[in-house]
C-alpha positions in Angstrom: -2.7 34.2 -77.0 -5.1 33.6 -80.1 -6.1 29.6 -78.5 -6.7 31.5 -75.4 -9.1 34.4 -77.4 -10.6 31.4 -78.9 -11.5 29.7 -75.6 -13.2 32.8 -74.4 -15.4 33.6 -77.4 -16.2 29.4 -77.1 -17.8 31.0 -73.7 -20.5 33.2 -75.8 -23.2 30.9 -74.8 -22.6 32.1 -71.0 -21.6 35.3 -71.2 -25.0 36.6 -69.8 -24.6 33.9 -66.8 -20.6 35.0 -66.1 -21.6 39.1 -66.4 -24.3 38.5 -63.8 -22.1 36.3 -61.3 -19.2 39.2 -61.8 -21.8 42.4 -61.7 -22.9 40.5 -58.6 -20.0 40.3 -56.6 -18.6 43.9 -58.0 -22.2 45.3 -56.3 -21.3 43.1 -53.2 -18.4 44.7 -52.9 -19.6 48.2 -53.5 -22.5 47.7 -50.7 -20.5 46.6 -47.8 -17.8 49.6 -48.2 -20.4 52.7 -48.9 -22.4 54.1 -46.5 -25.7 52.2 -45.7 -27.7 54.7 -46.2 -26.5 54.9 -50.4 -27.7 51.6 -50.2 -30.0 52.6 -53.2 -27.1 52.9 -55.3 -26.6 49.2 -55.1 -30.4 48.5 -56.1 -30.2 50.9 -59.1 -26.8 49.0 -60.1 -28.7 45.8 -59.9 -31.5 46.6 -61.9 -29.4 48.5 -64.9 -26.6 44.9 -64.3 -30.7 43.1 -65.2 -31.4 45.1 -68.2 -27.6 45.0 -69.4 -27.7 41.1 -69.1 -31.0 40.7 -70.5 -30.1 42.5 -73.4 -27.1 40.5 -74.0 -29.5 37.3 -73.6 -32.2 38.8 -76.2 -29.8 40.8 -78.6 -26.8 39.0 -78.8 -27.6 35.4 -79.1 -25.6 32.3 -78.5 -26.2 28.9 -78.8 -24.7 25.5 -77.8 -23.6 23.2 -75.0 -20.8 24.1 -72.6 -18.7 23.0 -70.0 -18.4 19.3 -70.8 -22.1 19.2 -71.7 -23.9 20.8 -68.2 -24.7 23.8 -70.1 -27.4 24.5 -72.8 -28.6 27.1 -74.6 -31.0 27.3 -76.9 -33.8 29.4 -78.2 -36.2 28.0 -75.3 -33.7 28.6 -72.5 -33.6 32.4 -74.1 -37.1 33.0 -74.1 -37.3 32.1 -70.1 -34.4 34.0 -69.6 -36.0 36.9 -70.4 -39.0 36.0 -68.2 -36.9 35.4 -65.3 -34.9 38.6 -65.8 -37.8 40.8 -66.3 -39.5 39.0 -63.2 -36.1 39.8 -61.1 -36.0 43.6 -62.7 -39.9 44.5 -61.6 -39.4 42.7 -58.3 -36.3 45.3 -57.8 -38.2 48.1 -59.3 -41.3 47.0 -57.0 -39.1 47.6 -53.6 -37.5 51.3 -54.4 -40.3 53.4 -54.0 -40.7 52.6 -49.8 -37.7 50.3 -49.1 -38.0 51.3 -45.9 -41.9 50.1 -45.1 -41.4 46.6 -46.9 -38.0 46.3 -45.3 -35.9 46.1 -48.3 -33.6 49.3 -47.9 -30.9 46.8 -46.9 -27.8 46.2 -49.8 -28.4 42.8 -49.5 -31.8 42.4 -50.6 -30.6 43.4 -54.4 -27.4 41.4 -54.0 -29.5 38.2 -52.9 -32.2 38.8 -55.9 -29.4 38.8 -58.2 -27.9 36.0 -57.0 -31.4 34.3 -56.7 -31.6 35.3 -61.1 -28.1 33.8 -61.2 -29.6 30.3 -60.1 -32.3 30.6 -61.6 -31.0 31.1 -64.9 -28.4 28.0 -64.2 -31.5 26.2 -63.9 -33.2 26.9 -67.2 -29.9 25.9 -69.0 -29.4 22.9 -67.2 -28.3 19.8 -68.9 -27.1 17.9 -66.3 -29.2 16.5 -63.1 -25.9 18.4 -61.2 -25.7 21.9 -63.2 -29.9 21.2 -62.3 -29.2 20.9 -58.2 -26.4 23.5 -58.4 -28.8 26.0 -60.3 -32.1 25.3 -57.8 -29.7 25.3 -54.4 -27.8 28.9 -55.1 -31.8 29.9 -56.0 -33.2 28.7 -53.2 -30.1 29.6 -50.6 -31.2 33.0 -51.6 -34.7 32.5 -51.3 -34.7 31.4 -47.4 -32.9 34.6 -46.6 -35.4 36.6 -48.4 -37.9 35.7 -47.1 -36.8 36.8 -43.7 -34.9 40.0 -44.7 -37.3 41.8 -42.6 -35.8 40.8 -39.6 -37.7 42.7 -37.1 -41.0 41.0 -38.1 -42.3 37.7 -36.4 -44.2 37.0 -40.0 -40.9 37.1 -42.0 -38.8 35.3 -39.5 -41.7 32.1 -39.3 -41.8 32.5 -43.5 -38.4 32.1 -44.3 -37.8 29.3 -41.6 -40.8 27.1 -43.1 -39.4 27.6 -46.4 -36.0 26.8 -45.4 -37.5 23.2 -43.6 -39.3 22.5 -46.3 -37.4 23.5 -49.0 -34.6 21.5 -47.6 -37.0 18.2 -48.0 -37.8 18.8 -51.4 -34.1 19.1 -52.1 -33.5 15.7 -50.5 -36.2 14.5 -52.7 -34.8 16.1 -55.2 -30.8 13.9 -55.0 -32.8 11.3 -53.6 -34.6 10.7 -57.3 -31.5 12.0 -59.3 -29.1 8.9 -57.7 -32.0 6.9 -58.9 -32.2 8.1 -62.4 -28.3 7.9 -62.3 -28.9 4.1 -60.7 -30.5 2.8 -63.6 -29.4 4.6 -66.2 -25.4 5.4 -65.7 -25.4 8.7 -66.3 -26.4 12.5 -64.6 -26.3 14.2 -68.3 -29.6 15.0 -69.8 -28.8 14.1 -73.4 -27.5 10.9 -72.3 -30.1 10.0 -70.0 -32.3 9.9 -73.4 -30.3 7.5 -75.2 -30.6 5.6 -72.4 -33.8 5.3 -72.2 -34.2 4.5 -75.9 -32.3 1.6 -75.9 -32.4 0.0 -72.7 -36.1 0.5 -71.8 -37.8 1.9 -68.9 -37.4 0.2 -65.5 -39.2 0.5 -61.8 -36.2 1.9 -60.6 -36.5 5.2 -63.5 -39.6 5.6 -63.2 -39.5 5.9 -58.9 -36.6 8.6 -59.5 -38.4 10.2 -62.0 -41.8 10.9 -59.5 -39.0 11.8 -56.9 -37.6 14.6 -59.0 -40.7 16.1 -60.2 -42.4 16.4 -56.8 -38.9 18.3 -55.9 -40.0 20.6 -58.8 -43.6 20.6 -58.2 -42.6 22.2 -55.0 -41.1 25.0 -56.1 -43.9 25.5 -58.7 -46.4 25.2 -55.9 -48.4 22.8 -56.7 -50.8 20.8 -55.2 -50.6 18.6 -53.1 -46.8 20.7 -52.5 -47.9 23.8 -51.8 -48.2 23.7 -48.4 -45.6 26.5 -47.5 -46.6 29.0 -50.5 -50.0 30.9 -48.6 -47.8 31.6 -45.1 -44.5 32.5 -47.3 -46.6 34.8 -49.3 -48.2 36.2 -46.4 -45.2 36.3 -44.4 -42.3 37.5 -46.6 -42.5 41.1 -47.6 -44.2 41.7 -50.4 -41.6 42.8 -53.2 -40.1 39.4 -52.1 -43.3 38.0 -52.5 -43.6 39.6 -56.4 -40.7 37.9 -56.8 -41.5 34.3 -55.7 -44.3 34.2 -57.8 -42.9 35.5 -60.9 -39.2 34.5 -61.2 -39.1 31.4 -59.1 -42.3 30.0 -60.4 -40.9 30.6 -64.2 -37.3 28.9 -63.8 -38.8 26.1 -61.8 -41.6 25.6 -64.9 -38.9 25.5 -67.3 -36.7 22.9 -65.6 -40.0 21.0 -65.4 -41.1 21.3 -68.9 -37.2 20.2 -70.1 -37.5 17.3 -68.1 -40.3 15.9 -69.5 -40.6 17.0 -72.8 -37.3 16.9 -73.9 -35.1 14.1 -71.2 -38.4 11.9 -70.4 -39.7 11.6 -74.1 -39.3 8.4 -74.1 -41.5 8.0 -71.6 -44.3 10.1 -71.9 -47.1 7.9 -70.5 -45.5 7.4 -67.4 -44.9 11.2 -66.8 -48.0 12.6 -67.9 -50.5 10.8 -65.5 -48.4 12.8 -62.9 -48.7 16.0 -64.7 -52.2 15.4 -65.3 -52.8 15.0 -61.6 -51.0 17.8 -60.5 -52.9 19.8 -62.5 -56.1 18.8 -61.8 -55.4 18.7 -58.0 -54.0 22.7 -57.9 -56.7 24.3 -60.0 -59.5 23.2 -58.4 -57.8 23.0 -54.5 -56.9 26.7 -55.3 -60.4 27.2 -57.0 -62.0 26.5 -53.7 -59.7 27.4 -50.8 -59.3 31.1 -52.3 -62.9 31.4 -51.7 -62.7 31.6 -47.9 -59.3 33.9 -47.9 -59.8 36.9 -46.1 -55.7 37.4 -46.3 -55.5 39.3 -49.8 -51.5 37.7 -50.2 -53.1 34.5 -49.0 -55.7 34.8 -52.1 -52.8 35.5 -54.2 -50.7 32.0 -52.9 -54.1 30.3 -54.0 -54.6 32.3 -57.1 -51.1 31.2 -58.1 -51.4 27.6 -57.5 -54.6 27.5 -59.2 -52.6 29.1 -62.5 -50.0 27.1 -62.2 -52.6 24.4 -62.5 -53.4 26.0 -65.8 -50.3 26.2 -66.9 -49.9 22.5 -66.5 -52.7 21.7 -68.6 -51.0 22.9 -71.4 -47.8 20.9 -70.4 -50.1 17.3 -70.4 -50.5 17.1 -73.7 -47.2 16.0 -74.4 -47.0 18.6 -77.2 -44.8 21.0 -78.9 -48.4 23.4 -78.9 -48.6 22.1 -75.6 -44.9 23.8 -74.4 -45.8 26.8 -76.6 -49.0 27.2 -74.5 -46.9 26.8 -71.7 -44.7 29.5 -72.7 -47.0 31.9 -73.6 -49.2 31.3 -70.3 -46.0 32.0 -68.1 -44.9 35.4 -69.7 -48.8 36.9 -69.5 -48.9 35.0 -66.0 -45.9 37.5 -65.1 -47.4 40.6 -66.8 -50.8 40.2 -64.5 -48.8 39.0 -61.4 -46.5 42.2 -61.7 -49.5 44.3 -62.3 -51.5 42.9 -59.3 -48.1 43.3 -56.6 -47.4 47.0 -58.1 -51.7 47.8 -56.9 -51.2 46.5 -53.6 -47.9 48.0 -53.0 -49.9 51.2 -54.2 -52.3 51.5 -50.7 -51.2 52.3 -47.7 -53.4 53.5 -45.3 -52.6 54.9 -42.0 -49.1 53.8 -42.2 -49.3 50.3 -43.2 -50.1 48.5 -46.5 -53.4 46.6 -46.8 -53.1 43.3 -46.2 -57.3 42.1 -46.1 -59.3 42.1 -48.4 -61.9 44.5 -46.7 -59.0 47.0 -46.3 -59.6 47.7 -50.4 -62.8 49.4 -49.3 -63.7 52.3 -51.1 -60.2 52.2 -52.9 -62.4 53.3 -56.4 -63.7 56.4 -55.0 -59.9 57.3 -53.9 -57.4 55.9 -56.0 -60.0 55.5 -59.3 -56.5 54.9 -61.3 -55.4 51.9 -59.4 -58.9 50.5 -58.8 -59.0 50.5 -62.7 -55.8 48.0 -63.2 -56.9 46.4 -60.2 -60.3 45.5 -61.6 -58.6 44.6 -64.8 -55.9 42.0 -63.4 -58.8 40.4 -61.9 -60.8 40.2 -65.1 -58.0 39.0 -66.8 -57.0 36.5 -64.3 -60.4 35.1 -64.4 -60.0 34.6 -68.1 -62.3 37.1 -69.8 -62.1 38.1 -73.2 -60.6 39.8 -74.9 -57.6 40.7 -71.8 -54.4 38.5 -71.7 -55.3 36.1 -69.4 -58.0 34.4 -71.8 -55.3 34.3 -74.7 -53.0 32.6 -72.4 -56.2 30.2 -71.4 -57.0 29.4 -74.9 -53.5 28.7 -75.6 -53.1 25.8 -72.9 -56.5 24.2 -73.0 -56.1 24.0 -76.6 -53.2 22.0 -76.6 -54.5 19.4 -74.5 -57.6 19.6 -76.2 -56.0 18.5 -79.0 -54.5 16.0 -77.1 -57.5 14.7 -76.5 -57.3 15.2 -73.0 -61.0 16.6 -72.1 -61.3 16.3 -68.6 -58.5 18.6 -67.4 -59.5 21.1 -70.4 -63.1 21.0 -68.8 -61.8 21.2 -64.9 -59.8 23.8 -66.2 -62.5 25.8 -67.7 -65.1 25.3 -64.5 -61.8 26.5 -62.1 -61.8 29.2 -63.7 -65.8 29.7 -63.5 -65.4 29.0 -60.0 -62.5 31.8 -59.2 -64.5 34.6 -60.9 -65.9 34.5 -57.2 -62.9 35.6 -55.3 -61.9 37.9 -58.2 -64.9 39.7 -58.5 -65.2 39.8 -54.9 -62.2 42.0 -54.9 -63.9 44.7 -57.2 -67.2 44.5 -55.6 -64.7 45.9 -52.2 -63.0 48.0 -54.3 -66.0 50.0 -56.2 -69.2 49.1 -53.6 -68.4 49.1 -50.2 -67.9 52.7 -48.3 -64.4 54.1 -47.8 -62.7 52.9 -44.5 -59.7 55.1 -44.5 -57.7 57.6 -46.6 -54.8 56.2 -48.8 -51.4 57.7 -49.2 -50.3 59.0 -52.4 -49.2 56.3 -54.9 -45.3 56.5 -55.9 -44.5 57.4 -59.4 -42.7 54.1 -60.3 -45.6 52.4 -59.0 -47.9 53.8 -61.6 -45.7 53.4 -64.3 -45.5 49.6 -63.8 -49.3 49.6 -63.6 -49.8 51.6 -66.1 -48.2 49.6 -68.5 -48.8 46.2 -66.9 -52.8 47.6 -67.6 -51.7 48.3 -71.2 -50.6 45.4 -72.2 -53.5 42.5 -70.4 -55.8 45.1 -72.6 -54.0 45.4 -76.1 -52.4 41.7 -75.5 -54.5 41.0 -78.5 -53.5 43.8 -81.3 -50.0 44.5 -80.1 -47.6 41.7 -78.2 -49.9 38.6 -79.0 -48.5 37.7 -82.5 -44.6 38.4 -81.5 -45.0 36.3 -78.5 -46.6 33.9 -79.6 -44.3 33.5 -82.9 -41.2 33.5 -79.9 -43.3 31.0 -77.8 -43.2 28.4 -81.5 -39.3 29.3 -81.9 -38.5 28.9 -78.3 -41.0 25.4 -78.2 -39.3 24.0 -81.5 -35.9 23.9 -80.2 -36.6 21.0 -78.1 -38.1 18.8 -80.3 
């Protein structure tokens, strides 16, 4: 009896992993034998089974490796936990107020976003290139459906089949590049796969697999030149889904990228970071320009994400523990703005459907003033003006490659961002210049909490959560180095 206590506390490190996978299946459950419409019951469940496992991730803490060594967790895997879970809980919290407009009053949308988390979070403790596929298949199995939950809508239905097509490439690309790391290394375990490197070398063979496996992952970070499917999934998919791609997705895909390089391919830095570099380069200034011409406003949100991305990855060139910190710190405001931004358009409905151009924000300031105002701030701080979050979370990445002595993507960084104020700022002058085109329904309480405090915190970044985050971001970076 005690050995077999003593097995299960070994299990701390994934108890927040094992309460999700039960809380999921208990809610599965619970959905099919109600009555449909009670389907809100299982959403509230999901987002209180969030919150209960993201405060067993940030309260009661647990380190080590598990399961025969597939299994991390350390202070950098809990910091992007809690970015994934609070991605997964807004995306929930997003859908509530007209579930049946954005066509997620079905059970299953809140059983597939937890299950979604539940991969996701697999993949930010991966240690092993199979824990790694495992985590990114049951994320993206769940992905593919929800992008077509809306069944009834040609949109959805062509989203979540492109996904699926190409999604199903990048996973080939994805085995295809970890039977070559295994090839010429022996082994699929992370930890191992560094001692291998240190002592027998580099070889064509590594180096080929490790390309293949990080354009599998630049795919599901969207970037360039692998983002073709991201503007018609965005535009396609309904938008809470969409809130969802960009926040949790993108994090859990950034932090299997970041572990890889920074912490398994150490040993070869060079190699990796010219294709870093490139990717960055290439998705902040293809998303600088192509947003320009976006009359779409989800399409101009796929570009704007790419082109963050892009800034994100500046950060990650450098090679650097600042550099992963900036990294860190650029994904949790990237969610805070992104969150913000999905919770205004979800806001404005006009004559029975939600805007979906740009020139359907018309005359928003003289009718909704409130969510014109956090509106015009997400785009300020997207663009990177001072003193809002997004600039802090600038100044963070381009710093660390600066310090790097990498220039050039600092300065391409810095003159994408010049060149998106257009598109940004274009958005206001619709928003606060041009004459009303229609009335807008009333916004839904839960909406204007979440941009009320989304508002709060790109403003007071600064003076209130800039110093803890950025004192987590260190702790988080340190651990793997």
């Amino acid at each position: 009896m005690n050995s077999d206590i003593i097995d299960f506390a070994s299990l701390a490190p994934a108890y927040p992993e094992m309460l999700l996978a039960l809380g999921a299946g208990v809610l599965l459950v619970v959905g099919a034998v109600i009555n449909k419409e009670r389907s809100l019951f299982v959403s509230y469940g999901a987002v209180l089974l969030l919150l209960v496992v993201g405060a067993l991730v940030l309260f009661a803490p647990a380190e080590g490796i598990l399961f025969n060594g597939v299994f991390i967790a350390d202070s950098f895997a809990r910091y992007m936990k809690v970015l994934v879970l609070g991605g997964s809980v807004f995306s929930l919290l997003l859908a509530l107020p007209r579930t049946k407009e954005n066509g997620t009053h079905k059970f299953e949308y809140s059983i597939l976003v937890l299950l979604a988390t539940l991969g996701m979070m697999i993949m930010v403790s991966a240690n092993d290139l199979m824990s790694l596929y495992v985590g990114l298949e049951l994320q993206s199995l769940s992905l593919y459906v929800l992008a077509a939950i809306k069944r009834d809508d040609s949109k959805a239905t062509e989203a979540g089949l492109k996904y699926f097509v190409l999604g199903a490439l990048s996973s080939g690309m994805l085995l295809y590049g970890a039977s070559l790391i295994y090839g010429f290394t022996g082994h699929t375990n992370l930890q191992e796969i560094v001692l291998a490197i240190a002592t027998e070398g580099r070889s064509i063979g590594l180096i080929f697999g490790v390309v293949f496996l990080l354009a599998s992952i630049a795919f599901k970070i969207s970037a360039v030149p692998f983002h073709m499917w991201t503007p018609d999934v965005y535009e396609g998919a309904p938008t809470p889904v969409t809130a969802f791609f960009a926040t949790a997705s993108k994090v859990a895909a950034m932090t299997l990228m970041v572990r890889l390089v920074m912490d398994t391919f150490q040993g070869i830095t060079h190699d990796w970071q010219q294709i870093v570099i490139f990717l960055s380069i290439a998705s902040m200034v293809l998303a600088a320009f192509a947003a320009i011409g976006q009359k779409s406003l989800k399409r101009l949100i796929a570009y704007s994400s790419i082109g963050h991305v892009g800034f994100a990855l500046v950060g990650l060139s450098s090679g650097t523990q600042v550099g992963v910190e900036g990294v860190a710190i650029y994904m949790a405001v990237y969610v805070i703005m992104t969150i913000g931004l999905f919770a205004c358009v979800l806001s404005l409905r006009t004559n029975g459907d939600y805007v979906e151009n740009i020139a359907d924000l018309a005359g928003v300031a003289q009718k909704r003033p409130f969510v014109a105002a956090i509106m015009a701030i997400t785009m300020f701080s997207l663009i990177g003006m001072p003193p809002l979050a997004g600039f802090f979370a600038k100044w963070h990445a381009f710093l660390a490659a600066i310090d790097a002595q990498l220039y050039v993507p600092a300065a391409i960084g810095v003159l994408a961002s010049a060149v998106s104020a257009f598109y940004y700022l274009r958005i206001i002058k619709v928003m606060y210049f041009d004459e009303p085109a229609g009335e807008f329904e009333a916004v839904p309480p839960g909406l204007s909490v979440i941009m009320g405090l989304s508002g709060f915190l790109m403003v007071t970044y600064y003076f209130t959560v800039g110093a803890p985050l950025a004192n987590f971001a260190h702790i988080a970076a340190g651990s793997l180095f």
